[in-house]
N, CA, C and O atoms as a Maestro MAE file, in Angstrom:
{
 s_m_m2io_version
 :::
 2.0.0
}

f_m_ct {
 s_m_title
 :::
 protein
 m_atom[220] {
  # First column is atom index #
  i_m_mmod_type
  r_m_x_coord
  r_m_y_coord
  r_m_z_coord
  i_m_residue_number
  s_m_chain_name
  s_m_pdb_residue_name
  s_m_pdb_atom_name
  i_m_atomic_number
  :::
  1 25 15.499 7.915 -25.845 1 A "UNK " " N  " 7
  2 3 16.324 7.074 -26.679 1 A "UNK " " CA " 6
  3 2 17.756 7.017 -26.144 1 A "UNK " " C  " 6
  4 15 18.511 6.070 -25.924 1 A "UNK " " O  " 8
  5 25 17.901 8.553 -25.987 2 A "UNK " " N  " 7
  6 3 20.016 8.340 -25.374 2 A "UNK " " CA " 6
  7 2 19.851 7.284 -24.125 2 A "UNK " " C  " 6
  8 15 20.539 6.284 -23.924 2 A "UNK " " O  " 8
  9 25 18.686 7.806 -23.291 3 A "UNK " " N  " 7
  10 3 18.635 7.415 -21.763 3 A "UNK " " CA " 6
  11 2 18.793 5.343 -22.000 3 A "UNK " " C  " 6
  12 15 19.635 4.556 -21.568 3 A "UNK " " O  " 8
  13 25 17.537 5.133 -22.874 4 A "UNK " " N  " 7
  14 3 17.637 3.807 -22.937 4 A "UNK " " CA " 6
  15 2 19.336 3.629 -23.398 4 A "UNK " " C  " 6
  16 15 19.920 2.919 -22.580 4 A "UNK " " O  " 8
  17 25 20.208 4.108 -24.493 5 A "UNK " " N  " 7
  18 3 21.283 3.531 -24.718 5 A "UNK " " CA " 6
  19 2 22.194 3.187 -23.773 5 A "UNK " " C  " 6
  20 15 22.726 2.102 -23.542 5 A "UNK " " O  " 8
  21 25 22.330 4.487 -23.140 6 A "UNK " " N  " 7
  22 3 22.504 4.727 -21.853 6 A "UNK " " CA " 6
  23 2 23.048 3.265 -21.108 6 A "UNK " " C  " 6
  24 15 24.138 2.695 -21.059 6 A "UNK " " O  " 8
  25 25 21.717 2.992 -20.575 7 A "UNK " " N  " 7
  26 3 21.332 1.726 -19.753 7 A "UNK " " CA " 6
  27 2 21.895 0.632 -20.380 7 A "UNK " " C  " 6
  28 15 22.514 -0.231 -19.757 7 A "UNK " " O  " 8
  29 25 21.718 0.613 -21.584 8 A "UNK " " N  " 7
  30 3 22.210 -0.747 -22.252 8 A "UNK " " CA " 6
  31 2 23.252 -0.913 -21.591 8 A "UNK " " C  " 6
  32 15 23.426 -1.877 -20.846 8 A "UNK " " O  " 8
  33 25 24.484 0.463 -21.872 9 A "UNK " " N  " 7
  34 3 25.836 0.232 -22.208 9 A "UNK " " CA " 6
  35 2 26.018 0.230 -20.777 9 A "UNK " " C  " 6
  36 15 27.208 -0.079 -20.712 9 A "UNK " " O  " 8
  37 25 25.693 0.347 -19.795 10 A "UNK " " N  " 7
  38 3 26.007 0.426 -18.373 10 A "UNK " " CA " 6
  39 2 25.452 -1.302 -18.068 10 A "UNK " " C  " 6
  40 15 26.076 -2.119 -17.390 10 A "UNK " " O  " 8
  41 25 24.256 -1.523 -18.708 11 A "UNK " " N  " 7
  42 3 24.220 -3.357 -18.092 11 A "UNK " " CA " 6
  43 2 25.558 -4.153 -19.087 11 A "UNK " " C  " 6
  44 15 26.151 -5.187 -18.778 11 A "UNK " " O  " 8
  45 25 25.726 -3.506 -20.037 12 A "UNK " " N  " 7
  46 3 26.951 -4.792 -20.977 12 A "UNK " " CA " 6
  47 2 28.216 -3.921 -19.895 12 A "UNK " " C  " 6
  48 15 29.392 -4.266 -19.774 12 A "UNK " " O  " 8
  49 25 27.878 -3.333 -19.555 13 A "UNK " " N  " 7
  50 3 29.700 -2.999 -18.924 13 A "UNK " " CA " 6
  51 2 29.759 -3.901 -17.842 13 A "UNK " " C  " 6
  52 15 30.692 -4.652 -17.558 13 A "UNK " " O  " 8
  53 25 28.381 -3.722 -17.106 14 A "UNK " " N  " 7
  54 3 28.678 -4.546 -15.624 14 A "UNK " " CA " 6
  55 2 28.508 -6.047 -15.584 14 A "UNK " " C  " 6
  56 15 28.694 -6.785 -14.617 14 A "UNK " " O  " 8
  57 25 28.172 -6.326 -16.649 15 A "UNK " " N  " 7
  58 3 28.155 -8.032 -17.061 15 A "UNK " " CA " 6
  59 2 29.611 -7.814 -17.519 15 A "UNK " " C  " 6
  60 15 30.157 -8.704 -16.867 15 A "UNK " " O  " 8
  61 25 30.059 -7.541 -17.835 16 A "UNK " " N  " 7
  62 3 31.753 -7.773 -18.168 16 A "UNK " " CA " 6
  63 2 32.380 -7.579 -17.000 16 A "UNK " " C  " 6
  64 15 33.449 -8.186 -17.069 16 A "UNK " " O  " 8
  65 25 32.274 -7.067 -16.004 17 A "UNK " " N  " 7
  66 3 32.868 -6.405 -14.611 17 A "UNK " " CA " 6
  67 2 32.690 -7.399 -13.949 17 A "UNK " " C  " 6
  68 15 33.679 -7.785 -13.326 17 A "UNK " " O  " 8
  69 25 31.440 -8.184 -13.809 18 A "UNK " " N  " 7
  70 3 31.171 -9.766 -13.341 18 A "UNK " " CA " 6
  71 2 31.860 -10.668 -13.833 18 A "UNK " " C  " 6
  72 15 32.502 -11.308 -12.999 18 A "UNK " " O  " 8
  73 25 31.975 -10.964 -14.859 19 A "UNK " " N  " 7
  74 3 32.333 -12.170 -16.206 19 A "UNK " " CA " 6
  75 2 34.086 -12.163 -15.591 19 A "UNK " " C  " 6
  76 15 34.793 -13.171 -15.622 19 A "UNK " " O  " 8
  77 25 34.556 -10.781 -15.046 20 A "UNK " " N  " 7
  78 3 36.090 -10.829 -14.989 20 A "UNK " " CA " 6
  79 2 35.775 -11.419 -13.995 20 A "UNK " " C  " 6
  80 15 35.733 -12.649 -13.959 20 A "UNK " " O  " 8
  81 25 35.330 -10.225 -12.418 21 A "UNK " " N  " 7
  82 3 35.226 -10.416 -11.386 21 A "UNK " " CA " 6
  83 2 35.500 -12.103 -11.059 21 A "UNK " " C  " 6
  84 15 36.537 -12.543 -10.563 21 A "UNK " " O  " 8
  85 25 34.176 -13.007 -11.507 22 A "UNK " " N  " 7
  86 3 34.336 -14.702 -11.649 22 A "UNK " " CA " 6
  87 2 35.650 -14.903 -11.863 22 A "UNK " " C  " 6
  88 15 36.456 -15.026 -10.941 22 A "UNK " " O  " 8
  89 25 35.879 -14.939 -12.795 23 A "UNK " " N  " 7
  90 3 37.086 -15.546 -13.636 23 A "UNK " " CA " 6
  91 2 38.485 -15.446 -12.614 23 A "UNK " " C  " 6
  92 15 39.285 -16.382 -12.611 23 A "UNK " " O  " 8
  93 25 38.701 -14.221 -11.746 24 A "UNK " " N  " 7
  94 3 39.366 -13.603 -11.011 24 A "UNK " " CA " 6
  95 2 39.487 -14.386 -9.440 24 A "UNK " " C  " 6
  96 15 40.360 -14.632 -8.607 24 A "UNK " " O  " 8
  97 25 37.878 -14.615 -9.653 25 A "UNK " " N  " 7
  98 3 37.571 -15.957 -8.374 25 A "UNK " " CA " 6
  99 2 38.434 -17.056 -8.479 25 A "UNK " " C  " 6
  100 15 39.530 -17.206 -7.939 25 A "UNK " " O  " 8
  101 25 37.735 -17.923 -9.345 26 A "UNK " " N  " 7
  102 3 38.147 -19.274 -10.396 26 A "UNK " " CA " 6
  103 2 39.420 -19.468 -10.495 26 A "UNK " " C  " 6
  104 15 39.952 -20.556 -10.719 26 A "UNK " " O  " 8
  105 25 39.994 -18.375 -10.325 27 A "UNK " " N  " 7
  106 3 41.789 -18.380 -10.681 27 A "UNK " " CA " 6
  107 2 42.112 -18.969 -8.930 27 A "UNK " " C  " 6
  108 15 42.500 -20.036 -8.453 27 A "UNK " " O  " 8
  109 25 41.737 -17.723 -8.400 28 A "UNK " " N  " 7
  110 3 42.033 -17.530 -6.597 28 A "UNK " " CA " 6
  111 2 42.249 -18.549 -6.107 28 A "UNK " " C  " 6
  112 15 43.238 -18.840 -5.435 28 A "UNK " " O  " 8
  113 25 40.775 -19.646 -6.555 29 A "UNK " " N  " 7
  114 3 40.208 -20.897 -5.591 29 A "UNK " " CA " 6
  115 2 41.075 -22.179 -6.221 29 A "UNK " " C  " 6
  116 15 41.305 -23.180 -5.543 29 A "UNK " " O  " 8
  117 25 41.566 -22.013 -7.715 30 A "UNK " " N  " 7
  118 3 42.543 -22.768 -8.569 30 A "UNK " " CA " 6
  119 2 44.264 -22.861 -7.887 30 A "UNK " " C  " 6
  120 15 45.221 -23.635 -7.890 30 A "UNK " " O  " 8
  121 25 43.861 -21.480 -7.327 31 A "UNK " " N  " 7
  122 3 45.688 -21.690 -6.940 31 A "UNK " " CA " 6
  123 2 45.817 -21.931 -5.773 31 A "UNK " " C  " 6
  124 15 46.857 -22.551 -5.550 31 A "UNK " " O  " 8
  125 25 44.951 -21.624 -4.517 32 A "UNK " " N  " 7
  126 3 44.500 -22.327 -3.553 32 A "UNK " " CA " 6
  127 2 45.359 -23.757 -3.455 32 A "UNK " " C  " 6
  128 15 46.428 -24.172 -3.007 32 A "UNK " " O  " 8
  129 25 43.806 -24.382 -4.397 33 A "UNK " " N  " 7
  130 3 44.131 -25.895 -4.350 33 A "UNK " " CA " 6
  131 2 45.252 -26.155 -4.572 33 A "UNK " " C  " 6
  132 15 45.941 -26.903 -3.879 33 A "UNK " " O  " 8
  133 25 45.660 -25.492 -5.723 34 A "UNK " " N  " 7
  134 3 47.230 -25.976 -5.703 34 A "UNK " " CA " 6
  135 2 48.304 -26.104 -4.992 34 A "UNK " " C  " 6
  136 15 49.144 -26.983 -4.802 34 A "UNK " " O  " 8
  137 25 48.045 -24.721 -4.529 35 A "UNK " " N  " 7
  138 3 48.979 -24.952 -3.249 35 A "UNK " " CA " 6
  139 2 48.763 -25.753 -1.901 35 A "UNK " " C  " 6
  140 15 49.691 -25.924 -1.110 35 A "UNK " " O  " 8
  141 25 47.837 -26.100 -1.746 36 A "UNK " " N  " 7
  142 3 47.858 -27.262 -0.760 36 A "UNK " " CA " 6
  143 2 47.943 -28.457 -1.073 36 A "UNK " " C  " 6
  144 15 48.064 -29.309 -0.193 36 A "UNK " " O  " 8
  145 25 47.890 -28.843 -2.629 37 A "UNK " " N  " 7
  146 3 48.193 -30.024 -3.261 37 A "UNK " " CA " 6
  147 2 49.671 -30.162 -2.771 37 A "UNK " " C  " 6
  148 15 50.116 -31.099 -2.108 37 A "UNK " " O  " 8
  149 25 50.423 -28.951 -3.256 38 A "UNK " " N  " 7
  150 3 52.073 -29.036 -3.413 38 A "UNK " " CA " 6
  151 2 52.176 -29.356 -1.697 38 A "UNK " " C  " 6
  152 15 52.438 -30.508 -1.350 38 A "UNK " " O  " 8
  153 25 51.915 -28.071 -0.451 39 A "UNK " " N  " 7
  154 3 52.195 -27.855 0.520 39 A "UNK " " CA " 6
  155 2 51.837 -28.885 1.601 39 A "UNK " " C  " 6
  156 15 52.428 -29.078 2.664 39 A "UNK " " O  " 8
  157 25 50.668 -29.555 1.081 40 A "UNK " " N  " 7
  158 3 49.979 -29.911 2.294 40 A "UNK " " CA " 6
  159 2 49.337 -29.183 3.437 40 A "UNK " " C  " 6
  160 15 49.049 -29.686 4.523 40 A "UNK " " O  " 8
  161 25 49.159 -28.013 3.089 41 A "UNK " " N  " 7
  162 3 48.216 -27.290 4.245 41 A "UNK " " CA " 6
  163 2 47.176 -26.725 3.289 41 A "UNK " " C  " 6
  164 15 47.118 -26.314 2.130 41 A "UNK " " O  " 8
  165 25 46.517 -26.875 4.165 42 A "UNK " " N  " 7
  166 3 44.943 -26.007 3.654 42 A "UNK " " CA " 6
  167 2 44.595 -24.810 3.449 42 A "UNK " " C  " 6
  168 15 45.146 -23.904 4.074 42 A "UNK " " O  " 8
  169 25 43.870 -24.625 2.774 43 A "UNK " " N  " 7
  170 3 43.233 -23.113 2.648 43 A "UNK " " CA " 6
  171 2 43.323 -21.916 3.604 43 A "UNK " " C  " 6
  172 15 43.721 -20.780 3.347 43 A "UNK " " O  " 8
  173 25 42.814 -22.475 4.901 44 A "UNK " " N  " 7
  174 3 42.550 -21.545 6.259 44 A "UNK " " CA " 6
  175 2 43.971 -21.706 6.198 44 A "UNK " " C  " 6
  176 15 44.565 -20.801 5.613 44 A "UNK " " O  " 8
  177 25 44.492 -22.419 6.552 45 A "UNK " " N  " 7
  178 3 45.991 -22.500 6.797 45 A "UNK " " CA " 6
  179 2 47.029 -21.446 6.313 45 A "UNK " " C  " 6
  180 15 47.813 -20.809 7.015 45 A "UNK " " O  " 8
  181 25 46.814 -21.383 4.530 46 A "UNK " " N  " 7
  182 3 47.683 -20.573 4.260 46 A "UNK " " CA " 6
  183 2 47.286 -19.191 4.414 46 A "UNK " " C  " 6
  184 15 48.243 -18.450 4.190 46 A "UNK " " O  " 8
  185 25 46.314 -18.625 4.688 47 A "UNK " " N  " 7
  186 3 45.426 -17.187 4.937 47 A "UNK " " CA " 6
  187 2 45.866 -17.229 6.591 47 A "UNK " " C  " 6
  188 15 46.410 -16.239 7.080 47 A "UNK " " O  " 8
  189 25 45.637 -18.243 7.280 48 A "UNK " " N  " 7
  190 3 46.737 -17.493 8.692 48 A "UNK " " CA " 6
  191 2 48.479 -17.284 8.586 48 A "UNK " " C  " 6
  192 15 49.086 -16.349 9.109 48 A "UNK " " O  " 8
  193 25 49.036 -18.278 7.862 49 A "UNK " " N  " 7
  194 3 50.395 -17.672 7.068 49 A "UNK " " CA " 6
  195 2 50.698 -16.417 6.859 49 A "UNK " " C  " 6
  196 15 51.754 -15.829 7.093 49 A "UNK " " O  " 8
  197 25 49.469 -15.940 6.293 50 A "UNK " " N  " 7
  198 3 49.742 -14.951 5.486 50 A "UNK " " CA " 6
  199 2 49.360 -13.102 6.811 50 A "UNK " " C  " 6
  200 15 49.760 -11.990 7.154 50 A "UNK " " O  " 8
  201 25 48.453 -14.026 6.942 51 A "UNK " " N  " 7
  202 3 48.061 -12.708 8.644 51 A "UNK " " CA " 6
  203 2 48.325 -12.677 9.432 51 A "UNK " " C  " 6
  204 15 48.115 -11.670 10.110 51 A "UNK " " O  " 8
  205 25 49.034 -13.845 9.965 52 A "UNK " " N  " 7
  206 3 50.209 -13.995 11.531 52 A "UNK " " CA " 6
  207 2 51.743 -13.932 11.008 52 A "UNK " " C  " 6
  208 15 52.683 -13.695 11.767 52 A "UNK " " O  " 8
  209 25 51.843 -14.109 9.991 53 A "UNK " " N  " 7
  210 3 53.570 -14.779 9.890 53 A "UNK " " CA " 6
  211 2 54.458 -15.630 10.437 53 A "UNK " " C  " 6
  212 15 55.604 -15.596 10.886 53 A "UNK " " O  " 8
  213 25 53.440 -16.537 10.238 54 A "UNK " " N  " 7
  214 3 53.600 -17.945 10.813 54 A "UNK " " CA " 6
  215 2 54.393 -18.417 9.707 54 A "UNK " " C  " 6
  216 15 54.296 -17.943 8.575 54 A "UNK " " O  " 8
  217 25 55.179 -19.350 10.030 55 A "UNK " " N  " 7
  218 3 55.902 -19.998 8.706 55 A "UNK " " CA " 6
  219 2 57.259 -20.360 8.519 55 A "UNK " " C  " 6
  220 15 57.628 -20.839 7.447 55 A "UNK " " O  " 8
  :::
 }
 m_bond[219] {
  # First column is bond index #
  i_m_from
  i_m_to
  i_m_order
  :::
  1 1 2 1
  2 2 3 1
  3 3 4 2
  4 3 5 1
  5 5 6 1
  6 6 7 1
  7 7 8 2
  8 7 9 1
  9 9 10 1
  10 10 11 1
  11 11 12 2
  12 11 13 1
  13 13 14 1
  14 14 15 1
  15 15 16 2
  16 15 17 1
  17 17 18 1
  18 18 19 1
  19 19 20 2
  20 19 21 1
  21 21 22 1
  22 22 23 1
  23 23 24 2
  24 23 25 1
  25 25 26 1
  26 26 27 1
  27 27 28 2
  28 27 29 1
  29 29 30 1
  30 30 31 1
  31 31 32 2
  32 31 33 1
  33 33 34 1
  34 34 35 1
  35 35 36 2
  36 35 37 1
  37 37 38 1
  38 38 39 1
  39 39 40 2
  40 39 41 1
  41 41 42 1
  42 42 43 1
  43 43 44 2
  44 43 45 1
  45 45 46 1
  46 46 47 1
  47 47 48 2
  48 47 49 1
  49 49 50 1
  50 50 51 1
  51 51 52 2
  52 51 53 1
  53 53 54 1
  54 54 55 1
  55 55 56 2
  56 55 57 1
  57 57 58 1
  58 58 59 1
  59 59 60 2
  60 59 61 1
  61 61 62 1
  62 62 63 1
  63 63 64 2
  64 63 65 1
  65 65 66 1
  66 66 67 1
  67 67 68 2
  68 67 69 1
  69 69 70 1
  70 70 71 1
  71 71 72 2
  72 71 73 1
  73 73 74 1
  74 74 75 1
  75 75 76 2
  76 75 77 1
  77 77 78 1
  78 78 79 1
  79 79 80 2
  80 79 81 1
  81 81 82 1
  82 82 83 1
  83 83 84 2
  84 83 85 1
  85 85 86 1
  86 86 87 1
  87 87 88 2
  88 87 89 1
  89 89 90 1
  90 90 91 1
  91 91 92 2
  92 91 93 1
  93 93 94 1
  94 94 95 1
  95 95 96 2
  96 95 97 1
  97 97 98 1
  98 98 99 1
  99 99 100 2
  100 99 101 1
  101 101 102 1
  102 102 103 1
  103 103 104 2
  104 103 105 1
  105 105 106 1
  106 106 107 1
  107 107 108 2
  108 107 109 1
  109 109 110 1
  110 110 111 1
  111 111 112 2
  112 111 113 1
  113 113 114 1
  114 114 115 1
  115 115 116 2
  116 115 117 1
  117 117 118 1
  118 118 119 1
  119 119 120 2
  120 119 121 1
  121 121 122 1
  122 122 123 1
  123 123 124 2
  124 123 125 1
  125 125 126 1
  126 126 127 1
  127 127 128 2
  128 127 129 1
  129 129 130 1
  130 130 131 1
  131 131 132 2
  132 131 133 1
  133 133 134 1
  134 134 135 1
  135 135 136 2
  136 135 137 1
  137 137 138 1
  138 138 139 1
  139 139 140 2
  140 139 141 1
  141 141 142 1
  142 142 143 1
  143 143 144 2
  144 143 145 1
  145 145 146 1
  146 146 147 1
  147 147 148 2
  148 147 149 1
  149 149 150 1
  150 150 151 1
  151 151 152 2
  152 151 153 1
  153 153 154 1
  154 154 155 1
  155 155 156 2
  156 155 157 1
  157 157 158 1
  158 158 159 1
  159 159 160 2
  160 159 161 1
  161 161 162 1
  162 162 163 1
  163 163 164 2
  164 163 165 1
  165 165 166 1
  166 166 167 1
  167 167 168 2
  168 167 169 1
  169 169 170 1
  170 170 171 1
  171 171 172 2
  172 171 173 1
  173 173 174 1
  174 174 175 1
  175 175 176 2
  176 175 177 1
  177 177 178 1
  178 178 179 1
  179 179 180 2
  180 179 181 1
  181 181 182 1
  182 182 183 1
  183 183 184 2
  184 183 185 1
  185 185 186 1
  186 186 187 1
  187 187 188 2
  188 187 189 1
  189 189 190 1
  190 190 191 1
  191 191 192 2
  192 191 193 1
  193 193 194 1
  194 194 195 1
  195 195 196 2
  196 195 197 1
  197 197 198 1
  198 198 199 1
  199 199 200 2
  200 199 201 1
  201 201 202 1
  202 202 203 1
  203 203 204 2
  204 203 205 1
  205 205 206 1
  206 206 207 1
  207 207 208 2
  208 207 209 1
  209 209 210 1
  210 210 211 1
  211 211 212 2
  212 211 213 1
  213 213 214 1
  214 214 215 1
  215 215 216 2
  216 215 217 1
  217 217 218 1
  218 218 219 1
  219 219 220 2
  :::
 }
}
């Protein structure tokens, strides 16, 4: 009985650990766009910015 509770509470934790995880994505790929809306450079673009110090 503990063992099954156990399990429950370890699958509702890691569905919440996902549910952020996403959300955490969704934000990432949101501000992305944005910023190449504003900037005009792209995605790859600003991730070599950011690892060469180009700019």
């Amino acid at each position: 009985m503990a063992q099954q509770a156990a399990a429950q509470i370890e699958g509702e934790r890691l569905g919440r650990a996902e549910r952020l995880n996403g959300r955490i994505a969704m934000l990432g790929f949101l501000i992305g766009v944005v910023t190449e809306a504003i900037t005009g450079h792209g995605i790859a673009t600003q991730i070599g910015f950011g690892v060469f110090g180009v700019g």
